[in-house]
N, C-alpha and C positions, 0 to 999 in steps of 0.2 A: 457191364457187370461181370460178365464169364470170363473177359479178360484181367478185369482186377484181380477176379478168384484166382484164376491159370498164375496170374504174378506173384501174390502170396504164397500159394503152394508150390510154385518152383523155388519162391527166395527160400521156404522154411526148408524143401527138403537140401537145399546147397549149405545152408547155415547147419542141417543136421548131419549131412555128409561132413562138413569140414570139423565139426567139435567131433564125430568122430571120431576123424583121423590125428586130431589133437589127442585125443585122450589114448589112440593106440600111442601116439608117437611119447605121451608124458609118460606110459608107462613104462616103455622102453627103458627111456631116457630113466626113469626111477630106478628102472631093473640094472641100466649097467654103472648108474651108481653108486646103488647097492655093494654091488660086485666090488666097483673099485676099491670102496671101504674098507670090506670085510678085508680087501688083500691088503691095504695100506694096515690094515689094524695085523694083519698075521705078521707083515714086514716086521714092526715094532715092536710085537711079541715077542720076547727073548724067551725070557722063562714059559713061555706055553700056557699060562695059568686063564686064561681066555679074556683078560684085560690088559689095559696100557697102565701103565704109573707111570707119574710123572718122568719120570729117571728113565725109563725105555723112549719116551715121547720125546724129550730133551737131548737123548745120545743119538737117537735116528735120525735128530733134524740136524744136529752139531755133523755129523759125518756127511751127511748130504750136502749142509754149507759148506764144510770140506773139501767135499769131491768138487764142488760148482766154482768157489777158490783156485782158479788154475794159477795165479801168479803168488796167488799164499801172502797174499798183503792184510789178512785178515777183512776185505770189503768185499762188496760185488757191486761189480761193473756192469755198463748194461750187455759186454761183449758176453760177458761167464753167462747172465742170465737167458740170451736168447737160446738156446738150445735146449733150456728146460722148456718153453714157449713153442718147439718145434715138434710135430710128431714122428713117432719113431720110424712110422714107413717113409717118411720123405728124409730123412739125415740114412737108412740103410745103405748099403756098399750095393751100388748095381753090378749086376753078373758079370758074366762079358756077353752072356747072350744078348741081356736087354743094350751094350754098346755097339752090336751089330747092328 
């Protein structure tokens, strides 16, 4: 009997360790997508006026399809796309320190 007890209260407090660190890690996760938003929303902000219209939404994405268009055929291939797919610290120029 003291052993079934001992196992229940070990599984519950691992089951409440773990949704803990679930609910720090979703908030995180919440907080820096938040962040990323708000920045994507200021990107596309032209006018300042603290929304998107259509037409800022539209010309932000038209220039990004743009820039990702390297061969300007008006498509995207899957070469233009991978580097939007890639994060920014591992495409950065390493020093010459870190090639020593």
């Amino acid at each position: 009997m003291a052993r079934k007890l001992l196992s229940i209260i070990a599984i519950w407090l691992a089951f409440d360790a773990m949704s803990t660190a679930a609910f720090a890690f979703s908030k995180h996760t919440d907080a820096v997508i938040d962040a990323s938003v708000r920045r994507l929303l200021r990107l596309m902000d032209k006018d300042k006026d603290g929304t998107v219209s259509k037409n800022e939404f539209m010309t932000y994405f038209s220039r990004r399809f743009d820039r990702l268009d390297v061969d300007h055929n008006r498509r995207l291939m899957t070469d233009e796309l991978r580097p939007m797919l890639i994060p920014n610290w591992a495409i950065r120029p390493k020093s010459s320190k870190d090639q020593m």
